[in-house]
C-alpha positions in Angstrom: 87.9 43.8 32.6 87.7 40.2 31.9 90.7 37.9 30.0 90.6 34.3 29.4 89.7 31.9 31.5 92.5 29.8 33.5 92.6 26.4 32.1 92.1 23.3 34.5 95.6 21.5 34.6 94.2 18.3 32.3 93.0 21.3 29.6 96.5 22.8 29.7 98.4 19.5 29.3 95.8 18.9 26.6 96.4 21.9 24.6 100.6 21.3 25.6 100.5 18.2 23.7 98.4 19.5 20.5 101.4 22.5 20.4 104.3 20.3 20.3 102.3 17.5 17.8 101.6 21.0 16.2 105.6 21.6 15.8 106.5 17.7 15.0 104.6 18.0 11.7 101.7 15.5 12.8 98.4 15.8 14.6 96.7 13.2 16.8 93.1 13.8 15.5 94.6 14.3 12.1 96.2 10.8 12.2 92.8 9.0 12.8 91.3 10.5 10.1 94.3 9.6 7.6 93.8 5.8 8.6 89.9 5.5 7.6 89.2 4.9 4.1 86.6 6.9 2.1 84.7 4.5 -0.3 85.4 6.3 -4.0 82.0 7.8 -5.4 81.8 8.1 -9.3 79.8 10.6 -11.1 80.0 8.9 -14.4 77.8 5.8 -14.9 78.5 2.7 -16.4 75.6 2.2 -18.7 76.3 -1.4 -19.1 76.3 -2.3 -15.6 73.5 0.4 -14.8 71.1 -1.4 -17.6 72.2 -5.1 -15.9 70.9 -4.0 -12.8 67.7 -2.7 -13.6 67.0 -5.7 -16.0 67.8 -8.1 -13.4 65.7 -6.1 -11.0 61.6 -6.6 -10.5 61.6 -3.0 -9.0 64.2 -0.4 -7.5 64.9 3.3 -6.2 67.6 5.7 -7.0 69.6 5.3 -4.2 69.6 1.1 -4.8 71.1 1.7 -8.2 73.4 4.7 -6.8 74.7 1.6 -4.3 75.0 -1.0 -7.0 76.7 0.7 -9.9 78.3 2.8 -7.5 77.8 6.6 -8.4 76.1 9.4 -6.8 72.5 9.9 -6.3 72.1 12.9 -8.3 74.4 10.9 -11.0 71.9 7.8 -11.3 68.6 9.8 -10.4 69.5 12.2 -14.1 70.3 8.6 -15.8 67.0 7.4 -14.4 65.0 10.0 -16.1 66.6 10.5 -19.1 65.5 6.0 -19.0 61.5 7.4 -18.0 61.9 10.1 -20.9 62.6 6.7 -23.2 60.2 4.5 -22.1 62.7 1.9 -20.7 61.5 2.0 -17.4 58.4 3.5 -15.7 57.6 4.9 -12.4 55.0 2.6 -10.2 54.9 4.1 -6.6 56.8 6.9 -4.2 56.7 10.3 -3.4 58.4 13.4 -3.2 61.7 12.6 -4.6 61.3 8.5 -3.3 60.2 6.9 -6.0 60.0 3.0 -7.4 61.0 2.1 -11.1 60.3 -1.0 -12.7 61.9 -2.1 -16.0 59.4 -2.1 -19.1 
């Protein structure tokens, strides 16, 4: 009863020319995506660098310090707390996972 549908002539070229990019070794969407650069996301902190930031800081979130020492939020939100647990910084203000630090 049914079968596929015919393709319109610029849908057949289309799917020509993904076939024989297919057979060259190289893809056309495949190439664009080689040529962007992914910034490189650390899960380790730097302590150094993360205790510069928040002393040079009046206040800050998580995802500031993720930016600035250049890690993951999960990364410098467990650093963070494990800093609250301390007493090196405190929390002021925020909500549901948003919160502001200061440095003590």
């Amino acid at each position: 009863m049914g079968g596929a549908k015919k393709k319109s002539p610029a849908q057949a070229e289309k799917s020509q020319a993904a076939e024989a990019a297919k057979k060259e070794g190289g893809s056309k969407k495949g190439d664009k995506k080689d040529q962007k650069s992914k910034t490189s996301i650390s899960v380790i902190i730097d302590e150094n660098q993360a205790m510069n930031f928040i002393k040079n800081s009046k206040v800050f979130t998580v995802q500031e310090m993720s930016r600035q020492t250049g890690v993951k939020v999960s990364t410098a939100n467990a650093f963070l707390l494990k800093l609250l647990k301390n007493g090196a910084i405190k929390r002021i203000s925020g909500y549901s996972g948003h919160h502001i630090y200061q440095p003590v």
